[in-house]
Backbone as JSON, one array per atom type, in Angstrom:
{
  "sequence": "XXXXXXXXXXXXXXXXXXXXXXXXXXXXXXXXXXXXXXXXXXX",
  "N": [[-166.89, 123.76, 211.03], [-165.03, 125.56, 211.96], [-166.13, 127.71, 212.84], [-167.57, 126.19, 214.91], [-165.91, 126.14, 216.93], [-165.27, 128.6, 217.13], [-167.42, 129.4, 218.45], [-167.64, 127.42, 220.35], [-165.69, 128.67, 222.04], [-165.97, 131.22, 222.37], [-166.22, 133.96, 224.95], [-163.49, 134.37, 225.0], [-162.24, 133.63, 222.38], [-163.44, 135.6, 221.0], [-163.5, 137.74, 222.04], [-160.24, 138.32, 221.44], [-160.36, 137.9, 218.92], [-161.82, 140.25, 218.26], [-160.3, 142.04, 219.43], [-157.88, 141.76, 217.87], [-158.51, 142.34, 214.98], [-159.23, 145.02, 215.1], [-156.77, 146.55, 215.88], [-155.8, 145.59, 213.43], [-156.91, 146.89, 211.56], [-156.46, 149.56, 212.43], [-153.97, 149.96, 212.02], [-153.61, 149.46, 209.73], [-154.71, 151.92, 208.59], [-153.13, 153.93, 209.77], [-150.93, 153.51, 208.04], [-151.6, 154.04, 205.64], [-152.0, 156.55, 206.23], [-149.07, 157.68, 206.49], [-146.77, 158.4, 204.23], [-145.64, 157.59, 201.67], [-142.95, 155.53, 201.02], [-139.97, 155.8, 198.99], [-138.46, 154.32, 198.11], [-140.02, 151.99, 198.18], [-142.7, 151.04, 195.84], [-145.94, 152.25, 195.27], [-148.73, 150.15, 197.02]],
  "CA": [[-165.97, 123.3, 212.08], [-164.41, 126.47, 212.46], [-167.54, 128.3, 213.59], [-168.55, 125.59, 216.22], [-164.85, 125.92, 217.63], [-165.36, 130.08, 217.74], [-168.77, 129.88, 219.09], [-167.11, 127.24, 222.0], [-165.03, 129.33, 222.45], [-166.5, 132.55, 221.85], [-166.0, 134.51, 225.65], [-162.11, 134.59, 224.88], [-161.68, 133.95, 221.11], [-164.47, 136.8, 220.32], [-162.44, 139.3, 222.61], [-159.03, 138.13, 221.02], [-160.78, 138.21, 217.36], [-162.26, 141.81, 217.82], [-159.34, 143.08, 219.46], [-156.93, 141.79, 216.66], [-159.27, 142.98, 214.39], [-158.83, 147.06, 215.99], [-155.37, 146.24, 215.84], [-155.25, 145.4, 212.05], [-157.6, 148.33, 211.11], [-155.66, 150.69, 213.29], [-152.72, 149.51, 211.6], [-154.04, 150.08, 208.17], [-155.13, 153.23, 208.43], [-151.66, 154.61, 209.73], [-149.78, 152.99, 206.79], [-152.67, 154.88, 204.66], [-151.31, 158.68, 206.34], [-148.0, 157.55, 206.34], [-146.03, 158.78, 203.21], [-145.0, 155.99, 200.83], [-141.14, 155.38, 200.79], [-139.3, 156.04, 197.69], [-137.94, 152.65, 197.7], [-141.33, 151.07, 197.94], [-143.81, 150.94, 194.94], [-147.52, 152.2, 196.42], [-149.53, 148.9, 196.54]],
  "C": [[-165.33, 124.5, 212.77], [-165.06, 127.2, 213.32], [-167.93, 128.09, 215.07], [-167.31, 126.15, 217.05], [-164.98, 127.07, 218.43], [-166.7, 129.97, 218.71], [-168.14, 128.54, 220.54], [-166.21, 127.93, 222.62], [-165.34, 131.1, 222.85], [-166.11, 133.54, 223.5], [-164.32, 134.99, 225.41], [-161.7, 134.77, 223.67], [-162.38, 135.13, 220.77], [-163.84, 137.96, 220.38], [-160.83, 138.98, 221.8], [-159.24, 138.3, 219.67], [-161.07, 139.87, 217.07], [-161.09, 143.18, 217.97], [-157.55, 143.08, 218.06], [-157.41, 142.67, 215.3], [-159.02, 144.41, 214.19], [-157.81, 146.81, 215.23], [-154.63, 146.67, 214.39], [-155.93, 146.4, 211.31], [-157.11, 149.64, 211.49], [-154.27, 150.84, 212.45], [-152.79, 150.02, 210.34], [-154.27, 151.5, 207.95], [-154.02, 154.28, 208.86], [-150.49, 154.18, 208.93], [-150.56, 153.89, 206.01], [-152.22, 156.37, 204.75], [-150.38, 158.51, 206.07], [-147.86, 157.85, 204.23], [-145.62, 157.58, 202.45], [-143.69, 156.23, 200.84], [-141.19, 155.62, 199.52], [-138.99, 154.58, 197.35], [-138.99, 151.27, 197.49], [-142.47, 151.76, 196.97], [-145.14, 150.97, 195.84], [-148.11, 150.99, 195.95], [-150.7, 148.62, 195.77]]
}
């Protein structure tokens, strides 16, 4: 169900999926250089 919804959708959700996607990989990977707080336990 989910699939058929992306694939009707796919011109807008695909670009809104890949660019969230970046987003959350981009994101990750500058928490990763970033220094761990003192007050936060590394995960």
């Amino acid at each position: 169900m989910t699939v058929a919804l992306w694939l009707m959708g796919m011109p807008f959700l695909q670009a809104l999926t890949i660019s969230t996607g970046v987003k959350i990989a981009v994101a990750l990977l500058e928490l990763r250089r970033l220094p761990t707080p003192a007050d936060e336990p590394p995960a």
